[in-house]
C-alpha positions in Angstrom: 53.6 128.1 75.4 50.6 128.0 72.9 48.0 125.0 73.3 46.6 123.5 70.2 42.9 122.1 69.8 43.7 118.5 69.1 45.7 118.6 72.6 42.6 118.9 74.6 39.7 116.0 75.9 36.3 117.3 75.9 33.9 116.8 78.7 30.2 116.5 78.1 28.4 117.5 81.7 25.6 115.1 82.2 25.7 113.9 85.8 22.7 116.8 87.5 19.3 115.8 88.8 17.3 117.5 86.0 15.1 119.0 88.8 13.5 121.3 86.6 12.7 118.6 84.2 10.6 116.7 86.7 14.5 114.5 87.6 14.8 113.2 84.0 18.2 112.4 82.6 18.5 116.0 80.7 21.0 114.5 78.1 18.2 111.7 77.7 15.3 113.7 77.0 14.6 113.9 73.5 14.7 116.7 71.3 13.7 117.4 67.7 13.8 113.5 67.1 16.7 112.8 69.4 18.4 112.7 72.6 20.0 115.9 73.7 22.9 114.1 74.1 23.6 113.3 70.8 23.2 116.9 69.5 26.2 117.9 71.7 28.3 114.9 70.5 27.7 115.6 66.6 28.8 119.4 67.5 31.9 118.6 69.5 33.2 115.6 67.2 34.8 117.4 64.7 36.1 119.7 66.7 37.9 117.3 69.4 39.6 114.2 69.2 38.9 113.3 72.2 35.9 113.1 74.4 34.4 111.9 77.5 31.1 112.1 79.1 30.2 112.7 83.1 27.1 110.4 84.0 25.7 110.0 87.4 22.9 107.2 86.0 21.4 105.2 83.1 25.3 104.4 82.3 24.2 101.5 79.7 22.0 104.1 77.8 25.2 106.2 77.4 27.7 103.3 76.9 26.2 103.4 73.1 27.7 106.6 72.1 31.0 105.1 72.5 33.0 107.4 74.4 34.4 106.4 77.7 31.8 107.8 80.9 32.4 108.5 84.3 30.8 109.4 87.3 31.1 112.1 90.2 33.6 111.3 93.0 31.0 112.5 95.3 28.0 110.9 95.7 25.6 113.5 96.5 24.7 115.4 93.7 27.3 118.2 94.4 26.6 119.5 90.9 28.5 120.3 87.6 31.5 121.4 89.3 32.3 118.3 90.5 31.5 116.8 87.3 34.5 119.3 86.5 36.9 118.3 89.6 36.7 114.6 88.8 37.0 114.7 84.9 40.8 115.3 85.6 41.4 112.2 87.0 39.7 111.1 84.2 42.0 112.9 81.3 45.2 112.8 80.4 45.0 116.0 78.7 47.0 119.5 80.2 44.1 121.0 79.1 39.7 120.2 79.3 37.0 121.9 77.3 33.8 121.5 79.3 30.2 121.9 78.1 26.6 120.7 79.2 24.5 118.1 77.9 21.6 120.4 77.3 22.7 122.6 74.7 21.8 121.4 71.5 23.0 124.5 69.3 26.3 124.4 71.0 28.7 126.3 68.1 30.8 124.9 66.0 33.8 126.8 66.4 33.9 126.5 70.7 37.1 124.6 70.5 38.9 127.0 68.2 38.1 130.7 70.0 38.1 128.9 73.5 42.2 127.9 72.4 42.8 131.5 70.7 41.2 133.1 74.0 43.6 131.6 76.7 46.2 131.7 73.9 45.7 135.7 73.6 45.5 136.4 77.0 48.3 134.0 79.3 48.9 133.8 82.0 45.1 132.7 82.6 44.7 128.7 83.2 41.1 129.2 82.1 39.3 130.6 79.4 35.2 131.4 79.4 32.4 131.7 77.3 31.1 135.1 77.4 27.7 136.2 75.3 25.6 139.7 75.7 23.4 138.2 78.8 26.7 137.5 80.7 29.5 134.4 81.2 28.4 131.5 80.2 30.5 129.5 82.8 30.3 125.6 81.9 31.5 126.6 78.4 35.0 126.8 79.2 38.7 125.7 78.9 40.8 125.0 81.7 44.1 123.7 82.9 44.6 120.6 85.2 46.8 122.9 87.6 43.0 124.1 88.8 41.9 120.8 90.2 43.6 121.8 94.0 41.7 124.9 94.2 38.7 123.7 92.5 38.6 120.3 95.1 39.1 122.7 98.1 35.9 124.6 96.8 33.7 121.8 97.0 34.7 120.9 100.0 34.2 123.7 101.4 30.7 123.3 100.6 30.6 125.7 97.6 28.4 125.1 94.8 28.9 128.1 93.0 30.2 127.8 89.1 30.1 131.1 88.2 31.7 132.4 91.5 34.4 129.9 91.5 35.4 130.9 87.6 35.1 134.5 88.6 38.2 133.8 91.2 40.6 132.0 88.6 41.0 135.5 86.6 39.5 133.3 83.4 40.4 135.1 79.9 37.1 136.1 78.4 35.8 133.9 74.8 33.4 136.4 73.5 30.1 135.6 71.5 27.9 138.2 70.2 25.1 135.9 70.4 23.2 134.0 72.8 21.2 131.7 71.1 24.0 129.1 70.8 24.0 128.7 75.1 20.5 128.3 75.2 19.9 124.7 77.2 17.3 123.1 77.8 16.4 122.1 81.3 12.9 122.7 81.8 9.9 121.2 80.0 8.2 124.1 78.2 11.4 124.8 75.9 11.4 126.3 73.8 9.1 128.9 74.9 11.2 130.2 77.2 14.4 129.6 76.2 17.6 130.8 78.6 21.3 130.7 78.3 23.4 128.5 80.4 23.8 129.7 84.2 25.9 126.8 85.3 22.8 125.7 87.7 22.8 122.3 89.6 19.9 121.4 88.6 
């Protein structure tokens, strides 16, 4: 059965360390005038009608933008996939679109060709970002049937993003550009701008 785009939540990833930035809040730090943050939000409002955000700290800086926040179930910094494990106790949605906080040219079509991606190519339970420099795993669509395997990973002791997605099959969401997965996570952007490798930190 075909998923539409206003049946999903979206998850904004904000709960790492920010290790790179010298342990900032990354969707805190400001760019071009204003928090990272709130780039990702005015991208991924019109395209969902429903969103949450995954916070570790600064909770009453986040409680502004209006959307309902939630921490990691573990509380040791386990990194963006359990941001991901513990947003579906968080959703009531079949299906979550997940993204990071640092990505402030995040396309404007992600929710769209994410949908027509595991649309085109069931029986997949997970669709992935894919640009010329590689996947782009924390863009990406998934079903809440992946929470088991997902849960067992962690505990496991696997941090992993990109191994983990590699094992559920995904379907492939191609871009032929990679400037939209740039992030920002270290301080001298944007010399040296990178695309998204689904790092902890």
């Amino acid at each position: 059965m075909s998923i539409e785009v206003d049946a999903l939540c979206g998850v904004i990833l904000a709960g790492g360390r920010g290790t790179r930035m010298g342990g900032q809040d990354k969707g805190l730090v400001a760019y071009q005038g204003q928090p990272l943050i709130e780039h990702v939000l005015q991208q991924l409002r019109p395209q969902l009608k429903q969103l949450t955000i995954n916070i570790n700290r600064n909770q009453a800086r986040y409680q502004r933008y209006n959307h309902p926040l939630f921490p990691d179930l573990w509380t040791d910094f386990r990194g963006p996939l359990a941001g991901i494990a513990t947003a579906f106790s968080q959703c009531d949605t079949d299906y979550l679109l997940f993204c990071p906080c640092d990505t402030p040219q995040l396309p404007d079509d992600l929710a769209v060709r994410l949908v027509e991606a595991i649309n085109r190519q069931p029986p997949s339970q997970l669709a992935v970002v894919e640009s010329p420099r590689g996947l782009q795993p924390l863009f990406c669509l998934m079903h809440r049937s992946l929470e088991p395997s997902l849960s067992a990973y962690l505990n496991s002791g696997e941090r992993r993003v990109q191994e983990w997605i590699k094992q559920q099959q995904p379907a492939i969401c191609r871009y032929d550009n990679d400037k939209p997965f740039q992030n920002i996570n270290y301080l001298e952007f944007p010399q040296k701008p990178r695309t998204h490798s689904g790092s902890t930190t």
